[in-house]
N, C-alpha and C positions, 0 to 999 in steps of 0.2 A: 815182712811187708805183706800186706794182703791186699782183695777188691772187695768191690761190692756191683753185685748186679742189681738191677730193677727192673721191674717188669711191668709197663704199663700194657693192661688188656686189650686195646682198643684199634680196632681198624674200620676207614670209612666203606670195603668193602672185602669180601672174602675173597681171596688168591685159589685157584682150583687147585694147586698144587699143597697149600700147605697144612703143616697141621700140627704149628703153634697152638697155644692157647688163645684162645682171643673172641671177642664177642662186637660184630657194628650196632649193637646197641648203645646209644651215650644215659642214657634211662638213670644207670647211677653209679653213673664219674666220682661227681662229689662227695658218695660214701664213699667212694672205693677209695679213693684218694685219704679222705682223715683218715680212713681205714690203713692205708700205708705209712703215713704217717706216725699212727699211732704202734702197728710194728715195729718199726723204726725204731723209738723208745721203749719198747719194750724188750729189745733182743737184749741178753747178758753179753759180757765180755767185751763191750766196745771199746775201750781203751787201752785194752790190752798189747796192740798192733796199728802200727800206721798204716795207714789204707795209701796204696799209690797209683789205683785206677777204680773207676766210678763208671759204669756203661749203660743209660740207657736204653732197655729193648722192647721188645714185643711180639707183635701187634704193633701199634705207630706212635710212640711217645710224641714226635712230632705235632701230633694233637693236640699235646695239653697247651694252655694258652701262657704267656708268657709268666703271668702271678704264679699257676702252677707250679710251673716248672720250680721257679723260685722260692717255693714252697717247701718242695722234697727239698731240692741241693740245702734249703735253711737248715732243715732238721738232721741229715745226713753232717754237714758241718757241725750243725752243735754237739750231737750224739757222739762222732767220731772223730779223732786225729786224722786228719787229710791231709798228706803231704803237700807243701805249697805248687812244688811241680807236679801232682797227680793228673795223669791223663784221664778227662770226662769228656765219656763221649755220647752223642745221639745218635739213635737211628730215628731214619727222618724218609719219608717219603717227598719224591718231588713234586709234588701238588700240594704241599705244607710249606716251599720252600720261599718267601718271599726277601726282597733286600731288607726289609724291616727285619723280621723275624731273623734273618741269618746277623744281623749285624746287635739284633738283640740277645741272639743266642751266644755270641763272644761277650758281651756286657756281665751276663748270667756266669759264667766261668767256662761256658763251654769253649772245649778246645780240641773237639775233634767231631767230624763227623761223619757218618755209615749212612750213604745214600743207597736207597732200592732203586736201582734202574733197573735191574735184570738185561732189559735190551736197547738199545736206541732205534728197533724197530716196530712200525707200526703193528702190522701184525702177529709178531711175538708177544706184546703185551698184553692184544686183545684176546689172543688165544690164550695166553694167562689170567686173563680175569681182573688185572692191571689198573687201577685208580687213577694213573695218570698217562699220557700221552709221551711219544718220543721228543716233541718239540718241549714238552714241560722236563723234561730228563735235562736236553740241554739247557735250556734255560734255568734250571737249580744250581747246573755245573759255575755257569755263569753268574749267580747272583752269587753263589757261595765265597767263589775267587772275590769279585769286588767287593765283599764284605769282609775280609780278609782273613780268610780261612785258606791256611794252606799244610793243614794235617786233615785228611779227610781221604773215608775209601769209597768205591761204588762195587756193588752187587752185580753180577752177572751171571745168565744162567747158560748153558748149552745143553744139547742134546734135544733139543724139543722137537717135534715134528712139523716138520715145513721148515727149519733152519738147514739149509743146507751148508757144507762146509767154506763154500763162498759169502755167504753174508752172516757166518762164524767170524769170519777173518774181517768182514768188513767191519762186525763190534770190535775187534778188538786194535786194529789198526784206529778205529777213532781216538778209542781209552789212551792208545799210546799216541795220538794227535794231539789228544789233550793235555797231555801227559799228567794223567791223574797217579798222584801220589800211592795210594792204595788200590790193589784191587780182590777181591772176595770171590771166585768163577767156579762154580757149582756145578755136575751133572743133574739134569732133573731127575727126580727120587718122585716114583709114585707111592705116598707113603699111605699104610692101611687107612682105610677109613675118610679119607679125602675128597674132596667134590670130584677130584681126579681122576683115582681110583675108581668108582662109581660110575663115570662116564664110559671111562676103559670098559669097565664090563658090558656096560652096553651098548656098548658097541657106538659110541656118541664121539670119541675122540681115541686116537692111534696113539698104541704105547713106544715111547722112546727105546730106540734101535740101540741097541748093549755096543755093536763095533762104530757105530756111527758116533756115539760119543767118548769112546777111544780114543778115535783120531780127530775128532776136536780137541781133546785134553791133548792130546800129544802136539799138534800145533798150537794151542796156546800155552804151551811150555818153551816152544822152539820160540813163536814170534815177539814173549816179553821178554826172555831172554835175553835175546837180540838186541831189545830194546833198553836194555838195562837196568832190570827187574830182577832184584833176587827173588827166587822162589822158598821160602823160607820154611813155608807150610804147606801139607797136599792142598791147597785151596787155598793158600795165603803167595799175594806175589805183591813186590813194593822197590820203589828206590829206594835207594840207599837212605838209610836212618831213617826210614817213614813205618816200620813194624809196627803192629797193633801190640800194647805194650800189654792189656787187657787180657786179647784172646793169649800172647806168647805164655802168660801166667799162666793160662789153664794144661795148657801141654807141659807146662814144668811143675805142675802138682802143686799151685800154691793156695793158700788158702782164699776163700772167699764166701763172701755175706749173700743171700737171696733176699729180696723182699719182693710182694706184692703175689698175687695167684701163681701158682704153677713154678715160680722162684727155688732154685736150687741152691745148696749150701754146701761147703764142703769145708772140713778142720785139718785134713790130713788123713785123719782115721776113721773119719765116719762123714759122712755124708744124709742130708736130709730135703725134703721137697715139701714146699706147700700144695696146698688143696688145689684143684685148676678147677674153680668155680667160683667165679664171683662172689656171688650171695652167701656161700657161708661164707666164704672167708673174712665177708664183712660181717656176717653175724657172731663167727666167733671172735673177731679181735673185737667186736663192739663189748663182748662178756671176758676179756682182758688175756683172750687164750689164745694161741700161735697155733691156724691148723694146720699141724706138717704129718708126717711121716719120717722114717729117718732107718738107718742102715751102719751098724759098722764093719768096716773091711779089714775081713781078715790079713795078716800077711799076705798071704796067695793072691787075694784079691787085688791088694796094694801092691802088689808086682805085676801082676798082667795088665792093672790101670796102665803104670808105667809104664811097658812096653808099649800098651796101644796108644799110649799119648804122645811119647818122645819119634816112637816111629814113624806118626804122622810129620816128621821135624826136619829141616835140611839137617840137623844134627844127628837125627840116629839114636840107638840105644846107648848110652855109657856104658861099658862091660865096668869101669871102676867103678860107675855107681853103684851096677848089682853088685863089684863086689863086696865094696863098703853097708849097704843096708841088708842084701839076703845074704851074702857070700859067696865064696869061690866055687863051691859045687854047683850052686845054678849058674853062675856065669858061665864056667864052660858048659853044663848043659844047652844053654843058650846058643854058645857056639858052635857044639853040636846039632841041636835043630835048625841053626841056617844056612850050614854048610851048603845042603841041595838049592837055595836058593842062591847063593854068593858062586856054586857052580854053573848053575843056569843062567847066570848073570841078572837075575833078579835082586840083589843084594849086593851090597860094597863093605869091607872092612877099610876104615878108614882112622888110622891114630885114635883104634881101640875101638871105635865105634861101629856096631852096625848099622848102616844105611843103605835106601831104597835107592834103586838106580831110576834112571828113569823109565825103563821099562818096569819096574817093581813097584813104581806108583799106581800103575794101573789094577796091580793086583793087590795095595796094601793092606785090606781087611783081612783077605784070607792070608798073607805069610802071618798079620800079628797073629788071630787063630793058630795057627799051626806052633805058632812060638810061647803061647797060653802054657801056664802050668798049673796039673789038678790037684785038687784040695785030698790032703792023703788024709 
């Protein structure tokens, strides 16, 4: 089984934090669009594997108008075997979000949707650079329920400056007021080259405090918990049977399709990346050519992927897995590298598994690092 991602470019305004692909220019949608489409048919191998998640992203798919939308899902169906239960999902801004449109988006096959709220506070948003308002947040939550949507996550950020750890707990005791099926809760990341970043340096806006979003992640561990949220992913939390069936594929190394700018692909062994610019990429799919880039991984490579994927996982590393694909030598090597963490109590051995405790969440990029094996 495999996905397919899409990547629509488009946002009505730029987020100071991010640094997606993405362009508010709408100047040319319409290329861009045949232009995905015509991708679409053009990639080899579609029938080879049943597709059992479909994920609109971006930038704001949300955007596209409802013909759109129904445009891509036509071509993605005829091109490809889509499982009849395959989870499709949108990311959707709540200032996109109306009862028409949400009740049109179940008509269309969607059946899941990824709202950007980040916060339900005023000026969290504004300090974000935010497109829509807190009352338009709840008012999405609200159209989306009476439209009858009830697989759907919402986006949440901490650590930002002026969130203090009180109206931290005040977002997330809503989330669980609402009792929203999914949630997505992110530390802010000033990532290079960002409107963010930029600001930071000049001294325009105060960079996120490293302990002050600690102990947000550590109470919003303690209070979904509580609430009866698995924590499934370092950043994924959900009732019961509500998982992103999408994202869970990508931690478990399955294969999936990219289409549209800046779209990633992965087969297992190799992996490849579209162009992140518009214009060529509609110039070259308009001269019948795919502009990617592309990369095969080595073994080594395809073991530290794994490490760094499964680690993010309430599951953990399989030590049977590495034994069964690299073998017994590196598995216990493996167990050997975590020992100092599973001592520290950063790490848990659990029926085989190594897993992150919850203090070891805090730290999981660097134990994967330390668990990384080099290329002899």
């Amino acid at each position: 089984m495999a996905g397919i991602y899409v990547h629509i470019p488009f946002c009505r305004k730029a987020c100071h934090y991010c640094n997606f692909h993405f362009s508010t220019s709408l100047q040319f949608k319409n290329e861009l669009l045949d232009a995905l489409l015509k991708e679409i048919s053009l990639t080899p191998g579609k029938k080879e594997e049943e597709i059992e998640t479909i994920y609109f992203g971006g930038g704001t798919p949300s955007m596209l108008d409802q013909g759109e939308l129904d445009k891509v899902l036509g071509q993605l169906k005829k091109d490809f075997t889509v499982s009849p239960d395959a989870e499709i999902t949108l990311e959707a801004n709540p200032d996109d979000i109306t009862p028409e449109k949400a009740k049109a988006w179940i008509d269309s096959g969607i059946n899941r949707l990824s709202i950007g709220i980040q916060s339900f506070r005023e000026v969290d948003l504004q300090w974000m650079n935010r497109s829509h308002s807190a009352q338009q947040a709840r008012q999405a939550i609200q159209d989306i329920q009476s439209a009858g949507f009830d697989n759907y996550s919402i986006d949440l950020i901490f650590g930002t400056p002026g969130l203090d750890s009180d109206a931290w707990m005040a977002n997330i005791q809503e989330a669980i007021t609402l009792r929203i099926p999914h949630l997505s809760c992110y530390a802010l990341t000033v990532e290079p080259k960002t409107a963010l970043d930029k600001m930071i340096a000049l001294h325009k806006k105060e960079a996120p405090d490293p302990d002050l979003q600690a102990e947000q992640y550590l109470m919003l561990m303690d209070l979904l918990e509580q609430a009866g949220y698995e924590h499934y992913e370092i950043s994924s939390f959900s009732l019961p049977g509500m998982q992103s069936r999408h994202n869970r594929s990508y931690w478990q190394g399955k294969k999936y399709f990219g289409f549209g700018p800046s779209a990633h692909s992965f087969d297992g062994q190799s992996r490849k990346w579209n162009i992140a610019h518009n214009i060529e990429y509609i110039k070259s799919i308009s001269e019948n050519r795919i502009p990617f880039q592309s990369e095969s991984l080595s073994p080594v490579q395809q073991l530290n992927e794994y490490i760094m994927t499964t680690l993010r996982t309430a599951a953990g590393i399989s030590l049977n897995d590495i034994r069964i694909k690299w073998g017994e030598e590196i598995a216990l090597l493996l167990v050997n590298l975590a020992d100092p963490f599973i001592r520290s109590g950063k790490m848990i051995m659990i029926s085989n598994h190594l897993v992150l405790s919850r203090e070891g969440k805090l730290f999981a990029d660097g134990i994967a690092a330390a668990l990384f094996q080099d290329e002899n």
